[in-house]
C-alpha positions in Angstrom: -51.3 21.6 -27.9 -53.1 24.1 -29.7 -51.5 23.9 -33.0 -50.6 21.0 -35.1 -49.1 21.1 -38.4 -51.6 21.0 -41.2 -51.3 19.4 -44.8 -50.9 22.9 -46.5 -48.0 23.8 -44.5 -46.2 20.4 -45.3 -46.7 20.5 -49.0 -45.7 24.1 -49.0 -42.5 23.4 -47.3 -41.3 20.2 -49.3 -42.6 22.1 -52.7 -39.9 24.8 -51.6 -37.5 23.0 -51.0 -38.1 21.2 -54.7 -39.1 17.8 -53.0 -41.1 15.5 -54.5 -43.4 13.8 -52.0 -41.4 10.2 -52.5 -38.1 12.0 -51.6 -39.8 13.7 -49.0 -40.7 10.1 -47.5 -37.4 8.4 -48.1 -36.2 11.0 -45.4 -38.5 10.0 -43.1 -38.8 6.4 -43.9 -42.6 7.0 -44.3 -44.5 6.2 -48.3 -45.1 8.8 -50.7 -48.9 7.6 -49.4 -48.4 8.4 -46.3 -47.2 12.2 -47.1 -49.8 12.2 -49.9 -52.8 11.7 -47.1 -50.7 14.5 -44.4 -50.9 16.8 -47.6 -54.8 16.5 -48.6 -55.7 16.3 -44.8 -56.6 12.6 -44.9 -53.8 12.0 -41.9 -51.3 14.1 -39.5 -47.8 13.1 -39.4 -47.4 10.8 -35.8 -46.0 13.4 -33.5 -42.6 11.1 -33.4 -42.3 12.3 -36.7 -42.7 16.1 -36.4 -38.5 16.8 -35.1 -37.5 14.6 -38.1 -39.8 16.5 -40.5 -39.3 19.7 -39.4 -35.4 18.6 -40.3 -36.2 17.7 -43.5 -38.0 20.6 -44.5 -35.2 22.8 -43.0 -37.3 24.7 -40.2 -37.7 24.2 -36.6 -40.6 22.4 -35.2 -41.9 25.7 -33.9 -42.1 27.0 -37.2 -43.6 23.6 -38.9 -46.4 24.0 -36.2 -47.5 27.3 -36.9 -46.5 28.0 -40.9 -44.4 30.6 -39.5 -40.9 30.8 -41.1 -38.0 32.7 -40.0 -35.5 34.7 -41.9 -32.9 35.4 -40.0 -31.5 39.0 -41.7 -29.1 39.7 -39.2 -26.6 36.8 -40.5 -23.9 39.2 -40.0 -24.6 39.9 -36.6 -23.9 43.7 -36.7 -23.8 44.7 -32.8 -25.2 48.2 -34.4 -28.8 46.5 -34.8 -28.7 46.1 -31.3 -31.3 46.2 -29.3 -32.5 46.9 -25.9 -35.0 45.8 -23.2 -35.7 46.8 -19.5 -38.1 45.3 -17.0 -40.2 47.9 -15.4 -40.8 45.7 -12.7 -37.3 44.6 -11.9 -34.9 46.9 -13.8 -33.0 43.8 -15.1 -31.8 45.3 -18.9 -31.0 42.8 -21.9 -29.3 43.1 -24.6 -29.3 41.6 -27.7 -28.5 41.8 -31.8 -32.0 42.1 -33.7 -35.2 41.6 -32.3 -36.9 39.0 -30.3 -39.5 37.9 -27.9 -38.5 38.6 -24.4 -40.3 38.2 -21.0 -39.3 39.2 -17.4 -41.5 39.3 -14.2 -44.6 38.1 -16.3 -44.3 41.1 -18.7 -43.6 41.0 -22.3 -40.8 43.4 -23.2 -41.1 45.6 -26.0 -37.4 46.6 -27.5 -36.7 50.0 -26.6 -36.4 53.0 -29.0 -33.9 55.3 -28.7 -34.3 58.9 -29.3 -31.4 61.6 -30.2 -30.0 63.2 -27.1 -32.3 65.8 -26.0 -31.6 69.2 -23.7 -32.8 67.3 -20.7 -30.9 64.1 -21.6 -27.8 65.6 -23.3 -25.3 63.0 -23.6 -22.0 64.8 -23.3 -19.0 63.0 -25.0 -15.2 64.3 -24.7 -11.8 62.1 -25.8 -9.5 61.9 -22.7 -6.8 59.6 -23.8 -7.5 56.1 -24.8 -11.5 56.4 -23.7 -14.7 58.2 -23.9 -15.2 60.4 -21.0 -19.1 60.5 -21.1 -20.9 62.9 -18.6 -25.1 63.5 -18.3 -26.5 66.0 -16.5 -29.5 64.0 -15.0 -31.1 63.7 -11.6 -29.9 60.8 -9.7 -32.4 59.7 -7.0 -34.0 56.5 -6.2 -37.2 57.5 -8.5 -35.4 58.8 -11.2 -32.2 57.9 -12.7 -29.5 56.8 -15.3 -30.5 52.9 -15.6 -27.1 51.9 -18.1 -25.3 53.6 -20.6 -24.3 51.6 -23.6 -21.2 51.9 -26.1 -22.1 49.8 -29.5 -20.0 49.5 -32.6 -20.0 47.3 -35.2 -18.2 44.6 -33.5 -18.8 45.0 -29.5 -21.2 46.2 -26.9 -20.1 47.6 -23.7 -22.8 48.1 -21.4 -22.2 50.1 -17.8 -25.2 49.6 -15.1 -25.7 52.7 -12.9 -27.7 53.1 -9.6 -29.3 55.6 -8.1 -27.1 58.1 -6.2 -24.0 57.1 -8.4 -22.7 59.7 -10.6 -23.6 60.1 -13.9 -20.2 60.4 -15.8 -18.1 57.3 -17.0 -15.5 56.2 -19.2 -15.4 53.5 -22.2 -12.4 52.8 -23.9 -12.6 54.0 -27.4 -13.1 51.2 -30.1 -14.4 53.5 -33.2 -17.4 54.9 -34.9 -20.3 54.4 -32.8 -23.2 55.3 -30.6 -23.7 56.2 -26.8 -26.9 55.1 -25.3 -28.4 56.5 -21.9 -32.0 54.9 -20.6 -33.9 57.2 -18.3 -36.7 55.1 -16.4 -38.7 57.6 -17.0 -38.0 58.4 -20.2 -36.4 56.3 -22.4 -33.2 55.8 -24.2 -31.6 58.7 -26.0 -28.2 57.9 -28.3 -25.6 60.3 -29.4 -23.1 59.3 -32.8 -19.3 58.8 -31.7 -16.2 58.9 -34.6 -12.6 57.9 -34.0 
């Protein structure tokens, strides 16, 4: 393992969370010694003791390793923060809400950015009844295509895979203010603003 927690991190963590080091080791049925020598780097917590200290301290034993805490500031788990990710060895696409650390096929993924619809990626939307009638003007072969379009609102994500040689027009039932999404594997993804 290449990180262990260190005293710095431990004392930083009960101090927030207004601990003194005796309540700290009545939680872990440790003395106020014991977390005394973690603190000034006399000792390391027994690594039986890192999931249960991690718990007290209110952070995951990830984040008790490394120092690294988490906010999560998505609590409300807007679907329009979310984001986008495509294997360029596979295809394989994933979705999520926020950010996050994704791998596929050995490759990191970096979360796509989408650019406004463009003349050569012009995301055409028209209301025919109850759905979005969405049509692209955009080469269809096996080199270059339409990967998935995307409708996202505040409270859903419907997400439409194409192929090459399929067509690129489709339909998504309308559900309010939102955005279109297109990805191009060759260049990008490109959005357009729906309304009711």
């Amino acid at each position: 393992m290449g990180n262990y927690v260190t005293g710095a991190i431990i004392r930083s963590l009960r101090e927030k969370k207004t601990y003194t080091q005796k309540q700290l080791a009545d939680r872990l049925g440790v003395s106020d010694k014991t977390v005394s020598k973690w603190e000034t780097g006399k000792g390391l917590p027994d690594v039986t003791l890192l999931e249960p200290l991690a718990k007290a301290l209110g952070v995951s034993v990830a984040e008790l390793l490394t120092g690294d805490c988490r906010v999560n500031r998505n609590r409300a788990g807007n679907m329009l923060r979310s984001k986008f990710y495509v294997c360029p060895v596979c295809g394989n696409v994933i979705s999520t809400v926020g950010e996050g650390a994704y791998h596929c096929c050995g490759v990191t993924l970096p979360p796509l950015e989408a650019e406004e619809s463009d003349e050569a990626h012009e995301i055409r939307v028209e209301k025919m009844e109850n759905d979005w009638y969405i049509t692209l003007d955009h080469p269809m072969t096996k080199n270059h295509f339409i990967s998935f379009f995307a409708y996202v609102t505040a409270d859903r994500i419907l997400l439409q895979k194409s192929y090459p040689e399929q067509s690129c027009t489709l339909r998504f039932p309308r559900m309010g203010f939102g955005q279109i999404y297109a990805y191009c594997n060759h260049h990008g993804l490109f959005r357009v603003k729906v309304t009711r």
